[in-house]
C-alpha positions as CSV (number, residue, x, y, z in Angstrom):
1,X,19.7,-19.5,-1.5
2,X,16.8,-21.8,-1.3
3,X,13.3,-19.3,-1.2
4,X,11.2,-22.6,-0.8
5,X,8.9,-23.4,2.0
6,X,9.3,-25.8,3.7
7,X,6.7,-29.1,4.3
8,X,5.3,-28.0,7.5
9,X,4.8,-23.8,6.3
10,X,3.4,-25.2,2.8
11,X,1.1,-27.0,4.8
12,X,-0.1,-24.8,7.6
13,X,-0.2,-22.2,4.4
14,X,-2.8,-24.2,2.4
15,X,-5.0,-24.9,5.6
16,X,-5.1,-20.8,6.4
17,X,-5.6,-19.8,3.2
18,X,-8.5,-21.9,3.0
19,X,-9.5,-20.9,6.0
20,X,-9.7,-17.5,5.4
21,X,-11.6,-18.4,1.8
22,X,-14.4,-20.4,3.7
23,X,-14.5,-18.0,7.0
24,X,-12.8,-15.0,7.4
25,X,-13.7,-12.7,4.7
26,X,-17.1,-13.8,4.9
27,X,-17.2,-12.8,8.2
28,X,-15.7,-9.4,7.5
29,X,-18.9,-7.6,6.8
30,X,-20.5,-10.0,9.5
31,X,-19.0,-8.9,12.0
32,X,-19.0,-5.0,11.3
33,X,-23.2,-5.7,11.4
34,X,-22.9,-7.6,14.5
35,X,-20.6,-5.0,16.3
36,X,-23.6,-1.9,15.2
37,X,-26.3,-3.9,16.8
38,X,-24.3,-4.7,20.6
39,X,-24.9,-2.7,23.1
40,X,-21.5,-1.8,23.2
41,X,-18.9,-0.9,20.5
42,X,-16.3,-3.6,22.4
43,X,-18.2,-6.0,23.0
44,X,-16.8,-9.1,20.7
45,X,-19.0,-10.4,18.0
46,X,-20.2,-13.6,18.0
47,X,-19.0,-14.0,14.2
48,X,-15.5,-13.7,16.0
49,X,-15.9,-16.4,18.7
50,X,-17.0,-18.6,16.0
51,X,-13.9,-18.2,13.9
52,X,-12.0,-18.8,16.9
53,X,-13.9,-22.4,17.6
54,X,-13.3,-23.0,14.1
55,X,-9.6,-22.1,14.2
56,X,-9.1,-24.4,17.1
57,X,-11.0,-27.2,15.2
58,X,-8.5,-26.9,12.3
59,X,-5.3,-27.0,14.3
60,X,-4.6,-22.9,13.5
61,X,-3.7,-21.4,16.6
62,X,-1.2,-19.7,18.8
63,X,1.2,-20.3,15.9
64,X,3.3,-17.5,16.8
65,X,4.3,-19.4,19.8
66,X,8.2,-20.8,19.2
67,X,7.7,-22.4,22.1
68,X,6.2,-25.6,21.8
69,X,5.0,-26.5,25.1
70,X,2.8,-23.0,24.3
71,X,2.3,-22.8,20.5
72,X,2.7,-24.2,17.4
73,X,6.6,-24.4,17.6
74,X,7.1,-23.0,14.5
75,X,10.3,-20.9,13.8
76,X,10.3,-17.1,12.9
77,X,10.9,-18.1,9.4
78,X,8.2,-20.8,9.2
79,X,5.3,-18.2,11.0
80,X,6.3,-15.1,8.6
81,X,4.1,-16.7,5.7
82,X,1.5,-17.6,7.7
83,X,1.4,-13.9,9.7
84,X,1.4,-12.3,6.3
85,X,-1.9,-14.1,5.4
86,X,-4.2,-13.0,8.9
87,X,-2.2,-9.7,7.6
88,X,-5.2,-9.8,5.1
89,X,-7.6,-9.3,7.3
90,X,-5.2,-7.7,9.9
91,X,-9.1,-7.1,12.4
92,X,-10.3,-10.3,12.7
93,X,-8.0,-13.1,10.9
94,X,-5.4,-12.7,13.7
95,X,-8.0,-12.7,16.8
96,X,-10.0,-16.0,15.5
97,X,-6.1,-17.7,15.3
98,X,-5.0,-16.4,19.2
99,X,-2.3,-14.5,17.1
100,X,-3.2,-10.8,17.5
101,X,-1.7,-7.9,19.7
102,X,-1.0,-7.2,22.4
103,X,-1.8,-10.7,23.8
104,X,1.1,-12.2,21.3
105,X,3.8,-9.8,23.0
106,X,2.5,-10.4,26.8
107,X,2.0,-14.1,26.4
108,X,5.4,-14.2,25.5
109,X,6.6,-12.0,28.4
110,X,5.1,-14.5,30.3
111,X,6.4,-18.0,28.9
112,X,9.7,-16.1,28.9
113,X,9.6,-14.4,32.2
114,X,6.7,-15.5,34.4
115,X,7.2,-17.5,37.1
116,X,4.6,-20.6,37.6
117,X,2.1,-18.8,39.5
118,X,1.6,-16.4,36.8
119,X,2.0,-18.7,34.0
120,X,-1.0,-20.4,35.5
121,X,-3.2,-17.7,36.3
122,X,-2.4,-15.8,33.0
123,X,-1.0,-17.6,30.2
124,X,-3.2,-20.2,30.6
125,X,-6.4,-18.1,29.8
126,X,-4.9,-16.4,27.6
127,X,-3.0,-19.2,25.7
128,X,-6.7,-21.0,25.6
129,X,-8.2,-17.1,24.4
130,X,-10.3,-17.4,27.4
131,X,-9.1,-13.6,28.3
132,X,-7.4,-10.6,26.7
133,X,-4.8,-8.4,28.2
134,X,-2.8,-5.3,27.7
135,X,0.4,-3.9,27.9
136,X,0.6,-0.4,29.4
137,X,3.7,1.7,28.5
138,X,3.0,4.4,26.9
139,X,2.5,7.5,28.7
140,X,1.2,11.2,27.4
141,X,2.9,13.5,29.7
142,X,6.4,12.3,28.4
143,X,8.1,11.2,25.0
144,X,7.4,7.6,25.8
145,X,9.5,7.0,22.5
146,X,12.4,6.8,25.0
147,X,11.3,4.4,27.6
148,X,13.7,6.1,30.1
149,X,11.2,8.9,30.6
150,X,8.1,6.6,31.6
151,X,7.1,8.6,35.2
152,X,4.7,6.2,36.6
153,X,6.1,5.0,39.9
154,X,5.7,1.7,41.3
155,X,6.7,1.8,44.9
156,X,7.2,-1.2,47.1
157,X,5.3,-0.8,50.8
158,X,5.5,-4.4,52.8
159,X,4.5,-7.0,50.7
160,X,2.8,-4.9,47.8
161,X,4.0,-2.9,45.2
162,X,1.9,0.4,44.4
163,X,1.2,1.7,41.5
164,X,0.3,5.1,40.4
165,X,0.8,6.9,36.8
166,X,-1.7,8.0,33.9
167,X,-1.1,5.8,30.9
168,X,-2.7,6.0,26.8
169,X,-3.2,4.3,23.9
170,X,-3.2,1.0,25.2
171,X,-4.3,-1.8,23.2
172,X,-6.9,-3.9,24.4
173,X,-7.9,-1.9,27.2
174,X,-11.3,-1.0,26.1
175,X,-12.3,-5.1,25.7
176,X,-14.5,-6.1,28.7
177,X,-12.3,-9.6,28.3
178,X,-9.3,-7.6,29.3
179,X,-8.3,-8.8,32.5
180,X,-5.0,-8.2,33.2
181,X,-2.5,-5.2,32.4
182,X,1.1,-5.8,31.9
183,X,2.3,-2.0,33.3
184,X,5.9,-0.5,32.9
185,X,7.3,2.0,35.8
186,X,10.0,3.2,37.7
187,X,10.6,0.6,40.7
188,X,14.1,3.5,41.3
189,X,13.4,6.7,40.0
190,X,16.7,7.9,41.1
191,X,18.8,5.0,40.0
192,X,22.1,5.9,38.0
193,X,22.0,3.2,35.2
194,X,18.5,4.9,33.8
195,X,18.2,1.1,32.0
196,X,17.4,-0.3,35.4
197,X,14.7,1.9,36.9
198,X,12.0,0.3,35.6
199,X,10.5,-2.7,36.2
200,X,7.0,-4.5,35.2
201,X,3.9,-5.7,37.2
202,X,1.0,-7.6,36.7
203,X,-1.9,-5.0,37.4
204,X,-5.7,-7.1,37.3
205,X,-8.3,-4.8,35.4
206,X,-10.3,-4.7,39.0
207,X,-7.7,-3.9,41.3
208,X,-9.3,-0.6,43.3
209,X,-7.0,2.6,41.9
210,X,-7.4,1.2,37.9
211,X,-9.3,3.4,35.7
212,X,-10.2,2.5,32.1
213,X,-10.7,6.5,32.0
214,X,-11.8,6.7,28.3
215,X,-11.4,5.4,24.8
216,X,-8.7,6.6,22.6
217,X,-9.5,7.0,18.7
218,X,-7.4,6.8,15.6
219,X,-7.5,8.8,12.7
220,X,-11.2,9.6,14.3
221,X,-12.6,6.5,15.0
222,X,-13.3,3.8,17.0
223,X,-10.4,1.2,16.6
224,X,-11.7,-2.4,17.4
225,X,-9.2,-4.8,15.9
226,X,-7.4,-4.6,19.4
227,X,-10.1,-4.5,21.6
228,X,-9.8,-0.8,21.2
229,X,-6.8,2.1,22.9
230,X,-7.4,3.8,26.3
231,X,-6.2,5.8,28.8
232,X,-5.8,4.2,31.8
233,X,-5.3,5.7,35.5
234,X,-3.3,3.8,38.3
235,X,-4.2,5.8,41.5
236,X,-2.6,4.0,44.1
237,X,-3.3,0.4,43.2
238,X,-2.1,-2.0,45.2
239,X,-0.8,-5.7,44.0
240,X,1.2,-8.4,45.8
241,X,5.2,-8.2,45.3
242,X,4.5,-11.4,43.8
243,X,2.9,-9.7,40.8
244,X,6.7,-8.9,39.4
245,X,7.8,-10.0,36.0
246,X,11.0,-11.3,36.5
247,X,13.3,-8.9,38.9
248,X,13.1,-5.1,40.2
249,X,15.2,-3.6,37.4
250,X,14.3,-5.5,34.8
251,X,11.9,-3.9,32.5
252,X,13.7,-2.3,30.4
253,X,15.0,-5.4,29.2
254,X,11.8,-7.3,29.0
255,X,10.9,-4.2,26.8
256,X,12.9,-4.9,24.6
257,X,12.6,-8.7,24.5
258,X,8.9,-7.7,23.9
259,X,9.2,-5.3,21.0
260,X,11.6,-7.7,18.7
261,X,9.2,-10.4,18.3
262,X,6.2,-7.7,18.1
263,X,8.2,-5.8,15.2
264,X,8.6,-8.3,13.0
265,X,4.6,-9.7,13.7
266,X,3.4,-6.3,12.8
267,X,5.8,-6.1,9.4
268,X,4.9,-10.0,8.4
269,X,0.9,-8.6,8.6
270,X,1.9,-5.3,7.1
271,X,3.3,-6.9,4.2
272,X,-0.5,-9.2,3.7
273,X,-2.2,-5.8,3.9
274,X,-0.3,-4.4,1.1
275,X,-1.2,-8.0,-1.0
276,X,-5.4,-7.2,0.0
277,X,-4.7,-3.7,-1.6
278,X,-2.9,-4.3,-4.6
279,X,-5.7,-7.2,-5.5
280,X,-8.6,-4.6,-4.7
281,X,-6.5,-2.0,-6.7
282,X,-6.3,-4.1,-9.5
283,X,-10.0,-5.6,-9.1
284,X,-11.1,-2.0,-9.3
285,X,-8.6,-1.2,-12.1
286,X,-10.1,-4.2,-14.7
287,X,-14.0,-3.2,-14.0
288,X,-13.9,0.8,-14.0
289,X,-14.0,2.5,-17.0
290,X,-12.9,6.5,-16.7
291,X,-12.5,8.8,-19.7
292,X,-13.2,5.9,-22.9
293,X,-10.5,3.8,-21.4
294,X,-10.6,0.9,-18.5
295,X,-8.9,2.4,-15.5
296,X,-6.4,-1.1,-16.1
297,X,-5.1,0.4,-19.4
298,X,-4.7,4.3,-18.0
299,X,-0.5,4.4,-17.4
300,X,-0.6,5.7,-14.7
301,X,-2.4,2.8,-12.9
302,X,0.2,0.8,-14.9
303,X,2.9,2.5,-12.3
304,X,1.2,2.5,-9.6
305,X,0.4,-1.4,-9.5
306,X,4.0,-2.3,-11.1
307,X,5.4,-0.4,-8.3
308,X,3.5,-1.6,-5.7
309,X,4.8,-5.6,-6.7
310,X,8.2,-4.5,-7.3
311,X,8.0,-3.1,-2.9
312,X,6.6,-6.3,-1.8
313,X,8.6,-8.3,-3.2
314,X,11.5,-6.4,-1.5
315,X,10.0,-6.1,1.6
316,X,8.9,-10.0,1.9
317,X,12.6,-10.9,1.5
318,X,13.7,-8.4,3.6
319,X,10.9,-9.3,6.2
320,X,12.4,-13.5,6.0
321,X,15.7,-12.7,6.2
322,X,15.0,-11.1,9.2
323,X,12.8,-13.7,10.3
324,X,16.5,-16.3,9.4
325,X,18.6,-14.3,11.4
326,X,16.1,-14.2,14.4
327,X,16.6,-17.7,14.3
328,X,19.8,-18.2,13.5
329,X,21.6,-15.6,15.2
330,X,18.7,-14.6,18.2
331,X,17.1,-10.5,18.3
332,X,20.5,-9.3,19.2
333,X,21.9,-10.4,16.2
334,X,19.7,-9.5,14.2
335,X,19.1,-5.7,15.6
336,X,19.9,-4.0,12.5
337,X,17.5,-6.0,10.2
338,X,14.6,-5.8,12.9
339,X,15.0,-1.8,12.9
340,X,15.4,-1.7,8.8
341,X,12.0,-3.8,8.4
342,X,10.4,-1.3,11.0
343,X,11.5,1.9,8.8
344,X,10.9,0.6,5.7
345,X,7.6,-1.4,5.9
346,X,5.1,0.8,6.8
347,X,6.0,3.9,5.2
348,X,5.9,1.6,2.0
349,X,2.6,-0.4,2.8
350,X,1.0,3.3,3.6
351,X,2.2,4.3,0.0
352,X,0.5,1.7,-1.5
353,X,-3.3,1.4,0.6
354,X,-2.7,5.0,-0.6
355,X,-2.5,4.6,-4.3
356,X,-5.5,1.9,-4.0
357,X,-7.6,4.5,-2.5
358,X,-7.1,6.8,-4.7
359,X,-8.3,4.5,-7.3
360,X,-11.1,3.8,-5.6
361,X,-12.0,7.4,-5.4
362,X,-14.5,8.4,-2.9
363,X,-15.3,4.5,-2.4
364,X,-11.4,4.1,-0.9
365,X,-12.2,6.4,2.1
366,X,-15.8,4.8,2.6
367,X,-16.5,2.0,5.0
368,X,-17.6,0.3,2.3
369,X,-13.9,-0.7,1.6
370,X,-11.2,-1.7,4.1
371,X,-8.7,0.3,2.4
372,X,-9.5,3.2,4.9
373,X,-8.8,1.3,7.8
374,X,-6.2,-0.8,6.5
375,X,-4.6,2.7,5.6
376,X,-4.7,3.5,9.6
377,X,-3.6,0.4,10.9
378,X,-0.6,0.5,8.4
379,X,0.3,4.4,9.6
380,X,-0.2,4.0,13.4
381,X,2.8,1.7,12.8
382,X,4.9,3.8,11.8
383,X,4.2,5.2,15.4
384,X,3.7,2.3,17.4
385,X,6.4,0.0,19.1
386,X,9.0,3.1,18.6
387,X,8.6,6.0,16.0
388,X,10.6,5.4,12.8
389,X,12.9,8.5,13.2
390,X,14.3,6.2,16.9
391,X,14.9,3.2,14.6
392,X,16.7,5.6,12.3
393,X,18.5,7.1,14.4
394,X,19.8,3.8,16.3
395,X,20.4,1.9,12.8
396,X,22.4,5.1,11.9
397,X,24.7,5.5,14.8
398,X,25.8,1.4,14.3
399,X,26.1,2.4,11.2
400,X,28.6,5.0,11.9
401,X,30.7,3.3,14.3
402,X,32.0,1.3,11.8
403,X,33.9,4.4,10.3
404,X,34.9,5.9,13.6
């Protein structure tokens, strides 16, 4: 097997890794001074819109995009490197490069599904990061775990479809650029194939009926990587027919399209998280000095760091072949790997921001550190875009029917 880059990654690598030397971590503690002086905690930064200017310059952005009439046209396996860098600085480095969720996943629903009208009044702002949307699917009244459940109901009357149901957590909500909201209900509630009850609409922020009701926190603070997580009322709002993705029926499918791309994103940028906290852990390890002895020559550190290479390195190759068969074989194909990157990297990348805390001692779980967020970020996913135990159990039943 050939592990080598190619010319096109190598190069794209070497221009973001500089990038992120010259702006982006710079710009970390920038930005968190910038945001405590705004009037409000989501408003952006202006650090951010100048990393964004800057990422344009340089040629670095939309490179998730396979498409090239959209993005960079880079395959699954040429992006994974470069998602695993922003994965670094997982709340800014993927915002200045266009590359951050949930716009990735609904610009995609959009090059993939949208019709022309919509491509043209939505993923053109938001290919150009002129505005920020969301994707609304998951629901508190209901295990939105299984999609089937989702209860908000999106009724056709004459020419407008109206929508009414209480979503949460959704990313990006709170960001006065959102504009638009991507939103997931039951077009036939009483359908028989429950795969083909729901359906998706495009739902504008300031449609009469949408309520950004309030902010959601994580772990007990304010999340701002995404443009934050709300709950979000549709009380009867009302949007042209014209506003469907694709057909009545079809959202559980465009779900799905949705999540495999997303999956792997999150996984590539889980797996650069886990590089910032093994280089802070060992940083910390060399220049403490705890009972006589540097920290770096205590053995336990010894495991903690060994171990922490040793799952990367797993995890990275695990993560490309993934990102092979996506391209060689299509999401289908590749079903199984998707699920068994989702399982196994953020459980691991949570172990290790763990381990680096600890080392840091009280400093890990200070905001003077980013190992408390990063810790967060990296166990939200083991939530978000389907609970592990799902992807267990799906991985597990194809596993089984080979024996049956």
């Amino acid at each position: 097997m050939d592990f080598a880059f190619d010319a096109r990654t190598e190069e794209l690598r070497g221009r973001l890794l500089a990038f992120m030397d010259e702006y982006v971590y710079p710009a970390e503690t920038v930005a968190e001074e910038q945001r405590a002086a705004l009037a409000s905690p989501w408003d952006t930064p202006a650090v951010v819109e100048e990393l964004k200017a800057q990422a344009r310059r340089q040629g670095l952005w939309n490179l998730f995009l396979p498409d090239a009439e959209y993005g960079a046209g880079l395959t699954n396996l040429q992006y994974a490197p470069l998602a695993e860098i922003t994965g670094r600085s997982p709340h800014l480095a993927p915002t200045a490069l266009n590359c951050a969720a949930p716009d990735t996943g609904n610009m995609e629903v959009l090059a993939q599904f949208g019709d022309e009208q919509q491509k043209k009044q939505w993923l053109e702002p938001l290919l150009a990061g002129e505005i920020r949307s969301a994707f609304a699917m998951t629901e508190p009244d209901v295990a939105s775990s299984d999609a089937t459940n989702i209860t908000t109901h999106i009724r056709r009357e004459g020419d407008e479809y109206v929508v009414t149901g209480r979503k949460w957590y959704i990313s990006g909500a709170m960001n006065p650029d959102c504009r638009i909201f991507i939103v997931m209900g039951k077009t036939d509630p009483e359908g028989t194939d429950i795969r083909r009850q729901q359906s998706m609409v495009l739902v504008p922020r300031d449609t009469p009926g949408v309520t950004v009701k309030r902010a959601m926190q994580v772990f007990g603070y304010e999340d701002h990587s995404h443009g934050g997580h709300a709950e979000v009322i549709f009380d009867d709002a009302r949007v042209p027919v014209t506003n469907l993705i694709g057909e009545e029926g079809g959202g559980f499918a465009i779900a799905q399209a949705r999540l495999g791309p997303g999956r792997i994103h999150h996984c590539m940028r889980l797996i650069g998280m886990a590089e910032r906290a093994i280089e802070l852990m060992c940083r910390r390890a060399v220049s403490r000095t705890a009972f006589g002895k540097a920290l770096g020559r205590q053995g336990v550190v010894h495991n903690w760091i060994a171990d922490a290479r040793v799952t990367v390195e797993q995890l990275r190759l695990l993560v490309l072949k993934t990102a092979w068969m996506m391209d060689t074989v299509g999401n289908r194909g590749a079903h199984t790997e998707i699920q068994a990157i989702k399982i196994a990297t953020p459980r691991a990348v949570v172990d290790i921001i763990d381990r680096a805390i600890q080392l840091h001692g009280a400093g890990g779980v200070s905001q003077d550190f980013p190992l408390a967020e990063l810790y967060a970020s990296a166990r939200t996913l083991m939530i978000a875009d389907g609970p592990d135990e799902v992807h267990q159990r799906s991985l597990a039943r194809r596993e089984l029917k080979r024996y049956v």
